[in-house]
C-alpha positions as CSV (number, residue, x, y, z in Angstrom):
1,X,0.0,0.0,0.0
2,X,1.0,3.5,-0.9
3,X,1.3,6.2,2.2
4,X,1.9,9.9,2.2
5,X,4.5,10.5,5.1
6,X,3.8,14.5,5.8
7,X,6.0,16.5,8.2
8,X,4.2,20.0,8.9
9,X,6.0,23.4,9.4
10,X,5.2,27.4,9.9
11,X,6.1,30.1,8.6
12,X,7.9,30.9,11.8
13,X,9.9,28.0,11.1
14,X,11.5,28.7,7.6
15,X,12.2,32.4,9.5
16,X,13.9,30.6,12.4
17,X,16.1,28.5,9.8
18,X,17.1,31.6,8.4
19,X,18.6,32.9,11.9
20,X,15.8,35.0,12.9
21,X,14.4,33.9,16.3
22,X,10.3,34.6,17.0
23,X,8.3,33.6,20.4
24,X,9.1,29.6,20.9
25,X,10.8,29.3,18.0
26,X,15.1,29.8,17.9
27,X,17.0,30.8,15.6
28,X,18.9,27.9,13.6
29,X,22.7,27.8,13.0
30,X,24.1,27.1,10.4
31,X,25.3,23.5,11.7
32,X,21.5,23.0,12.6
33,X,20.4,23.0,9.2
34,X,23.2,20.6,8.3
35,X,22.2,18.3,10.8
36,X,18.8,18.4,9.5
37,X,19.2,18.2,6.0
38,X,22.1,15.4,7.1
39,X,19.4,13.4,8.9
40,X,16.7,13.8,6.0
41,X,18.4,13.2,3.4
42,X,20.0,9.8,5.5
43,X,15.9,9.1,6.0
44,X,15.4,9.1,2.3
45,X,18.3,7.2,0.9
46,X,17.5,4.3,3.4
47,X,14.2,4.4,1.7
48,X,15.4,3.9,-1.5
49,X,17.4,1.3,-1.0
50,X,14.8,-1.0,0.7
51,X,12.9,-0.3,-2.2
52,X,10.3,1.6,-0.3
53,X,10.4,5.0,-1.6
54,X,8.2,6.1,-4.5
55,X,8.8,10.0,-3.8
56,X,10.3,12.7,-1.5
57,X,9.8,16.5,-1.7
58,X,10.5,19.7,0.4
59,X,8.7,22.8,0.2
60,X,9.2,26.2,0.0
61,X,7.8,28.5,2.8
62,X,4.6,29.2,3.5
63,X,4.9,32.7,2.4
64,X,5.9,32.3,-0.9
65,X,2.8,30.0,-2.0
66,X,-0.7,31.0,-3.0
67,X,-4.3,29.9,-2.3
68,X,-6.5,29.6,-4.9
69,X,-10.4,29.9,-4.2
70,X,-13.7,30.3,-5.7
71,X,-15.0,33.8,-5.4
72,X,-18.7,34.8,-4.7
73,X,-18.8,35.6,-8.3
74,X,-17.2,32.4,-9.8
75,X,-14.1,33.6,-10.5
76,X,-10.8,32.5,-8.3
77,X,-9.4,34.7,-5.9
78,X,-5.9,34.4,-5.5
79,X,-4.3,35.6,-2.2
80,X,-0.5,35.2,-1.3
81,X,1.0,33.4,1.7
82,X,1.6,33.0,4.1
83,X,-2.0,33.1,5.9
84,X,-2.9,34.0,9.1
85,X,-5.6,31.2,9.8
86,X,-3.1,28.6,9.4
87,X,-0.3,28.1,11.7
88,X,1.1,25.2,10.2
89,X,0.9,23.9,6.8
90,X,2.7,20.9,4.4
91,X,6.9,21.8,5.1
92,X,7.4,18.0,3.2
93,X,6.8,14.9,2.4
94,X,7.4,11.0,1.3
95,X,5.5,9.2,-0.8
96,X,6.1,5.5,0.5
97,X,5.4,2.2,-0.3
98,X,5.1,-0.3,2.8
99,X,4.1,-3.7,3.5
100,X,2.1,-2.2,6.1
101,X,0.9,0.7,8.3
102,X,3.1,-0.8,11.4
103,X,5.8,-0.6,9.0
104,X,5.1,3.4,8.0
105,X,4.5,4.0,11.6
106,X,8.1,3.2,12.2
107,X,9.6,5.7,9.9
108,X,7.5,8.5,10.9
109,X,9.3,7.7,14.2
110,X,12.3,7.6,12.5
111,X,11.8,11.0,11.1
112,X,10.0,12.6,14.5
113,X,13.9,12.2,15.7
114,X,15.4,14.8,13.2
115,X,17.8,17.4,14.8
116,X,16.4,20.7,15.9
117,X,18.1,23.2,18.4
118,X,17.2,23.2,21.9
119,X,13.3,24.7,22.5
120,X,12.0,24.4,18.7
121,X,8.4,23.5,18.3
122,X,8.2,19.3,17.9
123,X,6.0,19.1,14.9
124,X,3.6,16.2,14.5
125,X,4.9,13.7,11.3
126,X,1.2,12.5,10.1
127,X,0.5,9.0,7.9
128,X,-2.4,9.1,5.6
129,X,-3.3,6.2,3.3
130,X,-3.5,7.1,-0.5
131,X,-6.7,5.7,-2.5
132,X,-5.5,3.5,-5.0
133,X,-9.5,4.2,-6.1
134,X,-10.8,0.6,-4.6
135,X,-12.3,2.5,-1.8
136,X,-11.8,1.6,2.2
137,X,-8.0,1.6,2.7
């Protein structure tokens, strides 16, 4: 079965990777964000060689995306991020194939380990099951 693997960020958290430091959130060093990108990128090729990876992407900050929605009048409105309703959004992702959701379950544990300096936010690594279009998964 195919899973998405999602890990979830803020705009606060791209800012605090750059070196600028907001309430709860640090600033990252520059060794920080080798360790991370270090441990990801360990995460990934491990995947691949067992064969289970289909896909891995990071995103760009929040604040340089857009939302794209219908308008009263049937025409999309387009408003740039980042947004103020949401606090966290997509930062990343795997797409995985696994023998089983135990198995998935113990690589978003895996990644739930990734370096981060002392005080950042621990951001929740969510699972969802992709619908190979027969319905229940």
């Amino acid at each position: 079965m195919k899973y998405l693997v999602m890990v979830q960020g803020s705009q606060a958290d791209y800012e605090a990777m750059k070196g600028k430091a907001s309430d709860g959130n640090p600033a990252w060093g520059e060794k920080d964000i080798q360790a991370m990108f270090t441990f990801m990128g360990a995460v990934t090729n491990d995947l691949a060689e067992s064969g289970e990876l289909v896909d891995a992407q990071g995103l760009v900050e929040p604040a340089k995306t857009r939302c794209v929605t219908a308008g009263e009048d049937g025409r999309p409105v387009i408003t740039d991020g980042p947004y103020g309703e949401t606090k966290e959004l997509l930062a990343g992702y795997w797409v995985l194939e696994c023998e089983s959701l135990d198995r998935v379950t113990e690589i978003a544990g895996r990644i739930t380990q990734c370096p981060a300096p002392a005080g950042a936010p621990v951001r929740p690594v969510v699972i969802r099951p992709i619908d190979s279009g027969g319905g229940d998964v």
